[in-house]
C-alpha positions in Angstrom: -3.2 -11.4 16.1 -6.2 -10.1 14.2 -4.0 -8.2 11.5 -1.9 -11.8 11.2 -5.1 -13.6 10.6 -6.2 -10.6 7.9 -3.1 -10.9 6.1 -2.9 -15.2 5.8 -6.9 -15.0 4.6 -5.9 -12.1 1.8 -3.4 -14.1 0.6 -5.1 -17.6 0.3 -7.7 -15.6 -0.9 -5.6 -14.4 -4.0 -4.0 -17.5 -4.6 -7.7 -19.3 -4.7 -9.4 -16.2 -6.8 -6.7 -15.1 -8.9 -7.7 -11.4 -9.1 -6.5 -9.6 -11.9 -5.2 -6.0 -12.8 -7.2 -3.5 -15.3 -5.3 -2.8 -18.0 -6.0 1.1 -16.6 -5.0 0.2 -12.9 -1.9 -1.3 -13.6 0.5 1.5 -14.0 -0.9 3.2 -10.7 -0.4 -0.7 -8.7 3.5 -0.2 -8.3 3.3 2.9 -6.8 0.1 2.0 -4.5 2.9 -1.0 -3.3 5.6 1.1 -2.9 3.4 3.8 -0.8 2.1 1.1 1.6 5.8 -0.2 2.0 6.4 3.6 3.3 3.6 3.6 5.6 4.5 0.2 7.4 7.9 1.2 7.7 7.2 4.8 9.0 5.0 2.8 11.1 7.3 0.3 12.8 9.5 3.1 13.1 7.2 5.2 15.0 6.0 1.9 17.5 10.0 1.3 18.0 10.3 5.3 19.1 6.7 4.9 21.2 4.8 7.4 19.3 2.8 5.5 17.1 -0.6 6.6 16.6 -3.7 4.5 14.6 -4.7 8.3 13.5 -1.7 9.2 12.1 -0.7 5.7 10.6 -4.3 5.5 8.7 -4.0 9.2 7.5 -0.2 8.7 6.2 -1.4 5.4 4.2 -3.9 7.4 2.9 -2.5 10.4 1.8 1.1 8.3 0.6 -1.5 6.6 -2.1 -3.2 9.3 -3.3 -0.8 12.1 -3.5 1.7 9.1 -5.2 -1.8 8.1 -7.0 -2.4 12.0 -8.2 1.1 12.5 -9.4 1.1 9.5 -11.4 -1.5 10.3 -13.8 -0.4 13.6 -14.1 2.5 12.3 -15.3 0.5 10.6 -18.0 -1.8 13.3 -18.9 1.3 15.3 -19.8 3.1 12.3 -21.5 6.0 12.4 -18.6 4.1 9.3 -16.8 7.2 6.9 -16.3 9.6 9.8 -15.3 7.2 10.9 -12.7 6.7 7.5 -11.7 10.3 6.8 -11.2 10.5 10.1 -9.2 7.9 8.8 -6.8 9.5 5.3 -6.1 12.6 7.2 -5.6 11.3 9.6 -3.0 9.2 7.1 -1.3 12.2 4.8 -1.5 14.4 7.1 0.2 12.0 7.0 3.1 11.4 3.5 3.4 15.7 3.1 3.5 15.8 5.8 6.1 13.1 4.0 8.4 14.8 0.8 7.8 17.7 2.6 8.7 16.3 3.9 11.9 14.8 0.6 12.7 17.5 -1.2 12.3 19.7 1.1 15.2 16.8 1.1 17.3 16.8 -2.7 16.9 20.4 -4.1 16.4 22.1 -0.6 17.9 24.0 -0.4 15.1 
């Protein structure tokens, strides 16, 4: 109930603050999205199976956005940024399809 109430106050709070984006930030924002979509999914997945663990949930989110976060702007110190970015969403992407995959058997059985 706590994380329900977290998640209706952040987003009233961004429709009444209107945060916005550095100009820097921006290209490293998709990929921070993408990497959280990973984590919840791996996380459902893992409370569906009964071996979800806080630990392990808080450590994944972490490390999804920074590794994601470090290989993005290598990308773009070498010039390659987009390519490397597209690689990321499509790895992370993968994973978040095969957790919805797996979610959805454990779920529908199907």
């Amino acid at each position: 109930m706590i994380a329900l109430i977290g998640l209706v106050a952040g987003v009233v709070l961004g429709f009444v603050l209107e945060p916005t984006v550095p100009l820097w930030l921006q290209p490293y924002l998709p990929i921070a999205i993408v990497a959280a979509l990973d984590a919840m999914f791996g996380g459902v997945r893992a409370k569906l199976d009964g071996i979800f663990d806080d630990k392990v949930f808080v450590v994944s989110f972490l490390s999804n956005a920074v590794i994601s976060a470090m290989i993005v702007f290598l990308g773009d110190q070498l010039g390659v940024g987009s390519q490397l970015s597209t690689g990321v969403v499509v790895v992370l992407g993968i994973r978040i399809f095969s957790n919805a995959a797996a979610i959805r058997r454990k779920l529908l059985g199907a």
